[in-house]
ZALUM-632244 format. One record per residue (C-alpha): residue in three letters; x, y, z. Coordinates in pm, whole numbers, padded with zeros to 5 digits, always signed. Layout:
AlaXYZ ...
REM end
This chain:
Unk-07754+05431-02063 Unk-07830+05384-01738 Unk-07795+04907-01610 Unk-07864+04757-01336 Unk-07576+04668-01133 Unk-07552+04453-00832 Unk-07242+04440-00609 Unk-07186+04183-00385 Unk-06936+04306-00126 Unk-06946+04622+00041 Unk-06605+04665+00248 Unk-06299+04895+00169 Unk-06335+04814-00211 Unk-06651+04740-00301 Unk-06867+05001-00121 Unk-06667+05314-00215 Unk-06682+05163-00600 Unk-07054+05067-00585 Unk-07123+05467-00466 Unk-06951+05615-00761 Unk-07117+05399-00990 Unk-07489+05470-00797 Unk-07418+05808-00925 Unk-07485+05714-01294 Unk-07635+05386-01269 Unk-07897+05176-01019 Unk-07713+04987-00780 Unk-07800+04696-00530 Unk-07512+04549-00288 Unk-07486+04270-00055 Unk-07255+04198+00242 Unk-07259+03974+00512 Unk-07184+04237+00764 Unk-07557+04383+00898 Unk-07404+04664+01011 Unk-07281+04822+00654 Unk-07509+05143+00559 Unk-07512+05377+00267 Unk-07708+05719+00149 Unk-07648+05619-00199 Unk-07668+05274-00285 Unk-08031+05005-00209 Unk-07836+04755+00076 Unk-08032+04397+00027 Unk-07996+04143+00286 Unk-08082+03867+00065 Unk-07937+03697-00298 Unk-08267+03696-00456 Unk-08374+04061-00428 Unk-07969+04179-00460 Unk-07941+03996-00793 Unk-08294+04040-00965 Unk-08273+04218-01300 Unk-07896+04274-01261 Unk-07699+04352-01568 Unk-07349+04319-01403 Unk-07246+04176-01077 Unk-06944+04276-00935 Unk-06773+04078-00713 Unk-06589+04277-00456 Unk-06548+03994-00156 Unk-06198+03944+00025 Unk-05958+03703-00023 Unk-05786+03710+00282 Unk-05422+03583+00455 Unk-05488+03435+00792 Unk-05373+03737+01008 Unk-05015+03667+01105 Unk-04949+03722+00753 Unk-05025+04070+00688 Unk-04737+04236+00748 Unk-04772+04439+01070 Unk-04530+04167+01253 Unk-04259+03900+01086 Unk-04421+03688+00867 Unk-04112+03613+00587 Unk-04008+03295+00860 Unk-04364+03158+00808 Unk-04446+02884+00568 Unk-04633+03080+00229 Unk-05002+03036+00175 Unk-05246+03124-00094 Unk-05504+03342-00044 Unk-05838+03203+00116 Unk-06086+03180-00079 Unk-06383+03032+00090 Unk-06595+03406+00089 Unk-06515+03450-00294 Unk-06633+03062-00417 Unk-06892+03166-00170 Unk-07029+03456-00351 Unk-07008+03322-00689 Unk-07210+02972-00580 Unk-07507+03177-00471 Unk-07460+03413-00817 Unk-07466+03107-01045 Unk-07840+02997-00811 Unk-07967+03308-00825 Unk-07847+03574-01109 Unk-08015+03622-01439 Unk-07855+03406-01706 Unk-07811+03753-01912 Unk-07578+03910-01612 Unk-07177+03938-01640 Unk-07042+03824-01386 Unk-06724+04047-01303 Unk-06503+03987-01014 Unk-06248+04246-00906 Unk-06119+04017-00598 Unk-05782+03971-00592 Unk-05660+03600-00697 Unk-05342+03421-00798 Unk-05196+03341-01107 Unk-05398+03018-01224 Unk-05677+03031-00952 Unk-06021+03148-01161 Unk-06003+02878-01407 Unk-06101+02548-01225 Unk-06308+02717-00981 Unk-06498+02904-01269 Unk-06537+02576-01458 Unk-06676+02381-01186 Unk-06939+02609-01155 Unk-06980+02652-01514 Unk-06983+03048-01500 Unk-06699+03061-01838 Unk-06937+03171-02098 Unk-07013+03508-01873 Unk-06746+03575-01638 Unk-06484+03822-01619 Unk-06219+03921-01412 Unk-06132+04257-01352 Unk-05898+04346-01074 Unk-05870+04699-01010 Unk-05536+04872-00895 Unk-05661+05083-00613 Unk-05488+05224-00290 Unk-05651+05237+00008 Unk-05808+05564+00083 Unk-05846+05635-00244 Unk-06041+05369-00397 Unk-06312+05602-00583 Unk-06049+05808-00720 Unk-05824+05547-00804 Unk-06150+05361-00935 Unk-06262+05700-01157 Unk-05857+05722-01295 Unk-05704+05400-01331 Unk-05405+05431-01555 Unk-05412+05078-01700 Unk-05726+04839-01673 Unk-05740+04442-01776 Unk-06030+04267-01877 Unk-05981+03839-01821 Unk-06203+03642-02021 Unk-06220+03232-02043 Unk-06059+03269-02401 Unk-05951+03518-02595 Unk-05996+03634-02833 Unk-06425+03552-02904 Unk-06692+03690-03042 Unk-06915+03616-02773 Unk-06640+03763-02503 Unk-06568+04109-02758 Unk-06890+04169-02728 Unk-06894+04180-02362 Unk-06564+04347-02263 Unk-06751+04615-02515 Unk-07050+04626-02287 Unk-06819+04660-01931 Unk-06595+04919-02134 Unk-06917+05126-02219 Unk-07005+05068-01863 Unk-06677+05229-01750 Unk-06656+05484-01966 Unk-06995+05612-01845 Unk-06775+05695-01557 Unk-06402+05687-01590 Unk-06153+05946-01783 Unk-06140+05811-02147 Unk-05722+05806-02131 Unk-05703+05426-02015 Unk-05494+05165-02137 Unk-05665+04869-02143 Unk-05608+04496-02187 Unk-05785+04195-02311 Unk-05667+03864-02261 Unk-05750+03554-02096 Unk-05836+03493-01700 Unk-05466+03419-01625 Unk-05314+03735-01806 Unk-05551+03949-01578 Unk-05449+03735-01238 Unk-05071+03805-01355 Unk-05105+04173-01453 Unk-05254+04237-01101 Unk-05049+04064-00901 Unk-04726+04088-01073 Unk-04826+04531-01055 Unk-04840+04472-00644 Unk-04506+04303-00648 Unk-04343+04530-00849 Unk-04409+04797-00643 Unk-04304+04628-00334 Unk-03971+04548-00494 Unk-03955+04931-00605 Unk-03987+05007-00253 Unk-03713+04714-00113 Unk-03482+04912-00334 Unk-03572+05220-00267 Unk-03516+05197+00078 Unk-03200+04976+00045 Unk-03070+05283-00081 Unk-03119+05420+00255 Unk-02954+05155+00429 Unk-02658+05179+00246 Unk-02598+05531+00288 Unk-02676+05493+00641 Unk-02373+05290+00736 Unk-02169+05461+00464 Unk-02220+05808+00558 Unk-02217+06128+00344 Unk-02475+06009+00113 Unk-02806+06159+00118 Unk-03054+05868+00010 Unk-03317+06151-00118 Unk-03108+06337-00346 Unk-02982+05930-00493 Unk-03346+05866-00565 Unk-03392+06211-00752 Unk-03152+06143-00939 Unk-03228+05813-01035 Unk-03617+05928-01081 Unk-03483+06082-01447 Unk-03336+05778-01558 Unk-03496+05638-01913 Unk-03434+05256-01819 Unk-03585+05295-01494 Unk-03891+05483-01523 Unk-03983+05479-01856 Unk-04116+05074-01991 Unk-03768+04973-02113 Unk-03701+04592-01973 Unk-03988+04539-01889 Unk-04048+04298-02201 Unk-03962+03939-02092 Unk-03713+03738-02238 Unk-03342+03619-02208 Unk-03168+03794-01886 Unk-02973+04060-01848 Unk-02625+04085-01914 Unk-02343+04282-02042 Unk-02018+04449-01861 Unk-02154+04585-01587 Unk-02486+04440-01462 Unk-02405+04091-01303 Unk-02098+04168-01158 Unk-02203+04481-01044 Unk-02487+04250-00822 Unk-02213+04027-00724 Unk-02046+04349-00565 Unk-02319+04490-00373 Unk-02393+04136-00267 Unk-02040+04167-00119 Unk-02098+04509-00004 Unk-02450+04446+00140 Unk-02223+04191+00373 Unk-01982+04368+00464 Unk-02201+04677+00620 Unk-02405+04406+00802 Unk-02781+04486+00606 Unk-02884+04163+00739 Unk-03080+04070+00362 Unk-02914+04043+00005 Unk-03099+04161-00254 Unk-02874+04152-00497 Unk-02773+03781-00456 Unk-03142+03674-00536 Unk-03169+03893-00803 Unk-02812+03656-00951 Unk-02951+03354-00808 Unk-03345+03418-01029 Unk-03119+03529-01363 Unk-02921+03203-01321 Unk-03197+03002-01224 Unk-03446+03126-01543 Unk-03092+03041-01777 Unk-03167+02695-01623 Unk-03513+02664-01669 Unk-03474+02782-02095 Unk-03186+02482-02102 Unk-03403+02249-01969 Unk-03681+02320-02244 Unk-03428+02293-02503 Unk-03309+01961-02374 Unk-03670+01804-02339 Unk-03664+01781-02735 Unk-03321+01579-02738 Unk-03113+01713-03008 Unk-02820+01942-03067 Unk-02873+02308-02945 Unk-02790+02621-03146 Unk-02797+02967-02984 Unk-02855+03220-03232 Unk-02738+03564-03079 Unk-02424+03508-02893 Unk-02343+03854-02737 Unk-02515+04009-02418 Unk-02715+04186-02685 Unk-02775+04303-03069 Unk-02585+04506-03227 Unk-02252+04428-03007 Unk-02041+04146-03059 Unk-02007+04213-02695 Unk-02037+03848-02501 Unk-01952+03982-02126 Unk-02226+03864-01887 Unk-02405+03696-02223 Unk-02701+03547-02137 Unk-02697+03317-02429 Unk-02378+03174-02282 Unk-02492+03157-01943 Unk-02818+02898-02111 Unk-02531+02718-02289 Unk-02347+02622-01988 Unk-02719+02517-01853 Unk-02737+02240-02159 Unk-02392+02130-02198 Unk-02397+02024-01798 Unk-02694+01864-01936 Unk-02642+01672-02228 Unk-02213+01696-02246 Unk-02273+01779-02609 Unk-02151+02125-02739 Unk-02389+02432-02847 Unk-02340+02597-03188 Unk-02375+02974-03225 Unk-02541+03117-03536 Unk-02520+02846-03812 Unk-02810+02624-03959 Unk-02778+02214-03934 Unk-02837+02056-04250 Unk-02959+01785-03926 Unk-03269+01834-03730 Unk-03150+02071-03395 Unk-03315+02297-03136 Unk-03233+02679-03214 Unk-03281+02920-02961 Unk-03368+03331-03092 Unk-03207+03497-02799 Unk-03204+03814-02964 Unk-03551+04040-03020 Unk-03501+04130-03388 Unk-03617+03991-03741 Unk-03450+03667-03815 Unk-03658+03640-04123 Unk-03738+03277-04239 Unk-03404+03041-04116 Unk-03372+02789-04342 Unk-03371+02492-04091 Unk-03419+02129-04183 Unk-03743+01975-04120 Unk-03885+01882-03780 Unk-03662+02088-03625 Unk-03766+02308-03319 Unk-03750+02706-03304 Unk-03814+02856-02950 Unk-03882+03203-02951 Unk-03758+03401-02665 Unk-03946+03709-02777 Unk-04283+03564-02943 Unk-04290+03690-03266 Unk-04110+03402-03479 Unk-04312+03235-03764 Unk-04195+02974-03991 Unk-04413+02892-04348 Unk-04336+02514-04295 Unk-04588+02275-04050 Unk-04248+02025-04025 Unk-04063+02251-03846 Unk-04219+02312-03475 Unk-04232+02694-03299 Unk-04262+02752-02950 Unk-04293+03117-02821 Unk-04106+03072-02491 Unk-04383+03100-02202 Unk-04711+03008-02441 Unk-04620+02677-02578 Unk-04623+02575-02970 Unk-04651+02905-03156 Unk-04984+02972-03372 Unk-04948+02876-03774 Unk-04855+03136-03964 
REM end
């Protein structure tokens, strides 16, 4: 079925995207920029006639760095900055004036991790807005656009009845267009911001490591970097989804040390960054931040799983151990492994499998590192670890 669509933004994203869909649906755009043409999509210089009878709006408008911080010269020495986003809050004042109450409202601009949500509110857009971000490369953004692996639809709450229904309408909308082999996500505003950002980041840490491999071999000599990455292009754990579920850190005999030793190494040929000691000094510092949640409740601590990980009684590099050195600098009191209080106490699940139903004492606290722990009794307080208080069973 053929909707009305309005985008409102017609640079490197937004006009290649609005052209693919003008090829099955009618399409209006707006941009600030007079000089922007098309063959295929109506151009409208004003809000009124751009957003009359839309369906959807998309929302394609940049959220720029100031320009010292794009990369093309040093920028790491500078102070960090958010996005601007004067052009996006912009964009969507003039949409809630002038678009039909009916329209969705979806914007695929890129935004940080807690960003939408007051900004969306003020303007009291929640009940139809949606964020979309697309992951797109530059030069090709209507390929990209027509075969996106993954896609994430952000919603004000989830899940709705009133937002189903219209993720269902932008996912018929998409599939009018798009291959149907798509994995796609519904959530809440701030799972969408986090998906998209955390995808760019990850990439850019691919590449850091990637080419760290080359440095390495560089000043080593008799290593070729390519035939490294080939070979480590057909390993399971790194290209297939293994750990990529979050949770306690990583451990065992050989990870953290072996950091430790390329952080020496990485010294010792003069790289001039360490990669390896941020990647320690994060593990140690996310041990630090579980102790501290355990110690806000003020009781004794248990850890159940001990070792690095289950099915091992292995403890080398245990992460469990690493969060119990975190809370007895805290509190001076010692942490119990794998036993039940008859006494109120915090218990940590370090481990991802089935602990069943632990026979705690009332008002104790369970936190979850893995979010799937449920307990039958009110008294006794579950917190999935990075949602808060876990929902009644």
């Amino acid at each position: 079925m053929c909707m009305n669509v309005a985008m409102i933004g017609l640079g490197k994203l937004g006009l290649p995207v609005a052209e693919v869909m003008a090829q099955h649906h009618t399409v209006r755009g707006y941009d600030i920029n007079p000089n922007i043409t098309s063959d295929v999509i109506d151009i409208k210089w004003s809000w009124a006639e751009t957003l009359v009878d839309a369906e959807i709006i998309f929302v394609a408008v940049p959220t720029p760095h100031q320009p010292q911080y794009g990369g093309e010269t040093p920028s790491s020495h500078l102070p960090p900055q958010d996005f601007d986003y004067t052009h996006l809050e912009s964009a969507l004042t003039n949409i809630a004036e002038w678009a039909p109450a009916t329209a969705l409202i979806v914007n695929i601009s890129t935004v940080l991790p807690g960003t939408l949500r007051p900004m969306i509110h003020r303007l009291a857009l929640q009940d139809r807005f949606c964020y979309n971000p697309y992951l797109i490369a530059m030069g090709t953004v209507a390929q990209d656009f027509m075969h996106p692996d993954i896609m994430m639809l952000g919603f004000d709450s989830w899940p709705s009845a009133q937002h189903h229904a219209q993720a269902n309408i932008i996912q018929h909308f998409y599939a009018s267009m798009q291959h149907a082999d798509v994995h796609i996500t519904l959530g809440t505003w701030e799972e969408a911001e986090c998906i998209k950002i955390f995808h760019n980041t990850y990439i850019s840490a691919k590449v850091g490591i990637a080419n760290m491999i080359q440095d390495v071999t560089q000043r080593i000599g008799h290593a070729n970097p390519t035939r490294i990455a080939e070979a480590l292009r057909h390993a399971d754990r790194i290209v297939s989804g293994q750990y990529m579920m979050p949770g306690m850190g990583d451990g065992g005999p050989c990870h953290p040390r072996d950091n430790i030793a390329l952080s020496w190494l990485a010294d010792r040929l003069n790289l001039g960054y360490d990669l390896f000691h941020a990647i320690m000094s994060a593990r140690e510092q996310q041990a630090r931040l579980i102790a501290e949640d355990l110690c806000v409740h003020d009781m004794p601590v248990i850890i159940w799983g001990r070792a690095f990980k289950p099915g091992t009684d292995l403890r080398d590099g245990s992460a469990a151990e690493l969060v119990a050195h975190y809370v007895q600098q805290m509190t001076h009191h010692t942490v119990e492994y794998d036993v039940i209080s008859p006494a109120p106490a915090v218990y940590l699940l370090a481990h991802d499998v089935d602990h069943g139903h632990l026979p705690v004492a009332a008002q104790s606290v369970i936190v979850d590192m893995y979010r799937r722990y449920q307990h039958p009794d009110a008294s006794v307080r579950v917190e999935w670890y990075g949602m808060g208080r876990a929902p009644l069973q």
